[in-house]
C-alpha positions as CSV (number, residue, x, y, z in Angstrom):
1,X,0.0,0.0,0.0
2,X,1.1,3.6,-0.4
3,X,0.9,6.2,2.3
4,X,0.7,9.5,0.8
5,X,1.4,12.6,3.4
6,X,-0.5,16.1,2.2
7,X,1.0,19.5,4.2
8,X,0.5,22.9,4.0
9,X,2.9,24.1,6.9
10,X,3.2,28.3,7.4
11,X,6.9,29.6,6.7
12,X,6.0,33.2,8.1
13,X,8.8,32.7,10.5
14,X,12.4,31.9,11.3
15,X,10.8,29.4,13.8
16,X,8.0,28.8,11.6
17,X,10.3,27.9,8.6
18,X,12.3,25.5,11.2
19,X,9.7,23.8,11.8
20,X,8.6,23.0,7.9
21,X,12.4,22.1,7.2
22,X,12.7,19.3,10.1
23,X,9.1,17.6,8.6
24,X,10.3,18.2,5.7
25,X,13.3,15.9,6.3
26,X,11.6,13.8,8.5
27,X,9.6,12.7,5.8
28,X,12.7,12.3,3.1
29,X,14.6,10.2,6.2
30,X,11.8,7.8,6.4
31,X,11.8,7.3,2.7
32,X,9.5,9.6,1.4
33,X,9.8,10.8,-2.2
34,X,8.0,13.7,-3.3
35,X,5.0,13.5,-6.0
36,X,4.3,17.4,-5.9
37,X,5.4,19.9,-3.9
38,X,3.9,19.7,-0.4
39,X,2.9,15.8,-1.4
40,X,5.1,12.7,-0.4
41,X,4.7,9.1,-0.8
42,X,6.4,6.2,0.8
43,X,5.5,2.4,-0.3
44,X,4.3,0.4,3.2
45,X,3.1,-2.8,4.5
46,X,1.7,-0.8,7.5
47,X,0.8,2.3,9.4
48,X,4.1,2.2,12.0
49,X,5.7,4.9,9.7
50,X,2.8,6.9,10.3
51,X,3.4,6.7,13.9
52,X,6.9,7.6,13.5
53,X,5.9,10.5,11.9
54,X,3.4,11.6,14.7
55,X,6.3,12.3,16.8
56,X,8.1,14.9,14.4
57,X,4.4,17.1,13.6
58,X,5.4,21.0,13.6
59,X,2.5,23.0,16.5
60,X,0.8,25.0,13.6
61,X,-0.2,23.6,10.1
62,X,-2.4,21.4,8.0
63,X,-0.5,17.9,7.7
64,X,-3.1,14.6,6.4
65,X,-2.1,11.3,5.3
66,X,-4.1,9.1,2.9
67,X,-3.5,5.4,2.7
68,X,-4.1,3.6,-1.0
69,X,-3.8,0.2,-2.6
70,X,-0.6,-0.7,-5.1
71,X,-3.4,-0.9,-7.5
72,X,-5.5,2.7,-6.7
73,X,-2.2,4.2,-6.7
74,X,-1.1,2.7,-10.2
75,X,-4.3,3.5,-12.0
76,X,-3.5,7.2,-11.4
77,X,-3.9,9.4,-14.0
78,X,-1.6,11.9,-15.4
79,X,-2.8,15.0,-17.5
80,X,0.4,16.7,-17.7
81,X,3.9,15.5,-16.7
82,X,5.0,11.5,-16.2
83,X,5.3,9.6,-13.3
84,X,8.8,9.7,-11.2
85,X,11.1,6.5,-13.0
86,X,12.9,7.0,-8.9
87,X,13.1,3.4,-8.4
88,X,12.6,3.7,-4.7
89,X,8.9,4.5,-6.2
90,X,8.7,0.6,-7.5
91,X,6.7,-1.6,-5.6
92,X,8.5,-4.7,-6.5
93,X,11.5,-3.3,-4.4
94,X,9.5,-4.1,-1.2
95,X,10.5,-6.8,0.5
96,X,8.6,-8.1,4.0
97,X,10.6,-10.0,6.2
């Protein structure tokens, strides 16, 4: 499954911009990648990264995650632009030990 994690984090100050930067690479530690700006998405086999994440959340902020299917994720749509060819975006490179 795919968790996908949505933000829109103010950057109005120094501490304010801290904040955004340390979810920012929170998320890119845990082995996010970036769809859009603001949007990142991580392959999973459960919600534990979620939890991870929990303990990093800036105080102020709009921060959502979305869990999807391999397959809902796949049968997305692209008007403009093509999908990332990162191959830390495949999902045969999960392995579950």
């Amino acid at each position: 499954m795919r968790l996908i994690v949505m933000f829109d984090l103010p950057v109005e100050t120094a501490q304010m911009r801290r904040a955004y930067r340390i979810f920012r690479k929170a998320l890119i530690n845990e082995g996010f990648i970036m769809m859009q700006e603001s949007i990142y998405t991580r392959i999973t086999v459960n919600r534990k990264v979620e939890e991870r994440l929990i303990k990093k959340l800036p105080n102020t902020g709009l921060i959502q995650t979305l869990v999807v299917t391999e397959a809902q994720f796949s049968s997305m749509h692209f008007l403009i632009g093509a999908p990332s060819e990162d191959i830390r975006n495949k999902p045969d490179r999960v392995i579950v030990i």
